[in-house]
N, C-alpha and C positions, 0 to 999 in steps of 0.2 A: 816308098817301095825301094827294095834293094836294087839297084845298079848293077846287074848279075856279069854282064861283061868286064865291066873293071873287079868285082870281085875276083871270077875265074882267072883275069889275067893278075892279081896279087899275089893268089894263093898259089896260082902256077911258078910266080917267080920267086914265093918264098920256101917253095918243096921242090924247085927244082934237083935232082938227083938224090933225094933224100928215099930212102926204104925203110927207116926205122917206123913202126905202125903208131906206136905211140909220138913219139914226134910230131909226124903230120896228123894227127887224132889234135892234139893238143893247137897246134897249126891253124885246125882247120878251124874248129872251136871258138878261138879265140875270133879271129877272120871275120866269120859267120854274125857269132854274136853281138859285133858293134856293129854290123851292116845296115842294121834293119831295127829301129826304134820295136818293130812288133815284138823281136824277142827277148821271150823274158828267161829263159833260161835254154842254154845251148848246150848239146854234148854227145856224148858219145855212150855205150853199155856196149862195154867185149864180152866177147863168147868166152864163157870162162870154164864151160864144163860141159857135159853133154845136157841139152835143154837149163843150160842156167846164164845169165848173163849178169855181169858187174860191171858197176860203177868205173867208166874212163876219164878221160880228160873233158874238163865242162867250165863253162860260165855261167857265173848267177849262182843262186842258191845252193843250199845245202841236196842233193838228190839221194832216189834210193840207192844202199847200195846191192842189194841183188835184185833179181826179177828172173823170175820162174820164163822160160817158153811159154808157160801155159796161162799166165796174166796180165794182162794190161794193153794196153797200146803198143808196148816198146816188144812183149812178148809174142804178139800176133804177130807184130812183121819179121820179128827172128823165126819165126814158128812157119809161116807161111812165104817167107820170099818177098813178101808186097810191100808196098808203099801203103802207109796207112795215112790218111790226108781226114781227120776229125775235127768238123767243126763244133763239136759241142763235146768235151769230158765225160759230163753226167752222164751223156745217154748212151754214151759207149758200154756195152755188158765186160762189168770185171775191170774197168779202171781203176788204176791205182794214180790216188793222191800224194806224190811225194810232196807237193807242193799243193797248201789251198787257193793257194792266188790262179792256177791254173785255168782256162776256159776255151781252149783248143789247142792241138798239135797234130803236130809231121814227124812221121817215124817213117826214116829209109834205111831198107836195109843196108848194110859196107861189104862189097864183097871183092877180094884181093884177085888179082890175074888170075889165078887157076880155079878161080870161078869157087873158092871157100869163104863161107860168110866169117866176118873177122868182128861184126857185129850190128847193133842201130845206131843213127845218126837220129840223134830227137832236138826237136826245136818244138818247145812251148811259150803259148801265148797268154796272157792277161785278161787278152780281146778273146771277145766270140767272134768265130770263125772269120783269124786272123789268117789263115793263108791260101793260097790257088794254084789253080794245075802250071804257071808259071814258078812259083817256087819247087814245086815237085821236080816239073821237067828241068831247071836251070841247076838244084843244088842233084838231083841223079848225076848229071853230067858230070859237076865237079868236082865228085863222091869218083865216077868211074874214070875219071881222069888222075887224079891222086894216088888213088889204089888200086890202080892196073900196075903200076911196078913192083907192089908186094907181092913176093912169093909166098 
């Protein structure tokens, strides 16, 4: 399991005064992904258009590079605000495989100080129902900690 205290304080002191979105996207990504042997692919999809979201800074695999608002995992939580916490792919309606290795995921929304989403934060697993309401609550946190300096 991730060590979410020491991570929060790593990625605090490696974004310290940083606003570049991409930067800390990239930052955080990298951070996240060796934390935690579960994941298998970490990253980000920016708001790139109205209802479109592309490919950000990521670890692991090759990923999609668009997604519609209106599919998948990554697209319900830009579409809806939420936190999407799936422990099974399959059974999700309108999952997209960018990846077949995939067998659950956590899609958080990013959303900057003035309260604009800037995009999802996805973390995919290997494992079925690889993560819990403690990964949800620890990486919100460090997601609203980061990106409260973005204007």
């Amino acid at each position: 399991m991730t060590d979410y205290v020491t991570l929060a304080k790593t990625i605090a002191a490696l974004t310290d005064g940083e606003t570049d979105t991409v930067s800390l996207m990239a930052t955080l990504a990298c951070e996240v992904h060796h934390s935690d042997d579960r994941f298998d692919w970490t990253g980000f999809y920016r708001v790139a258009g109205p209802d479109l979201l592309k490919i950000g800074p990521y670890q692991g695999g090759h990923g999609c590079l668009t997604i519609p608002f209106s599919r998948g995992v990554c697209g319900a939580a830009a579409r809806t605000g939420e936190v999407q916490l799936v422990p099974d792919v399959e059974a999700f309606p309108g999952h997209i495989a960018c990846a077949s290795s995939t067998r659950s995921e956590l899609v958080l929304p990013v959303w900057n100080g003035s309260g604009r989403l800037l995009g999802v934060f996805d973390i995919d697993s290997d494992q079925p129902d690889a993560f819990t309401q403690e990964d949800t609550d620890a990486l919100s946190e460090i997601l609203k900690k980061t990106f409260a300096p973005v204007a």
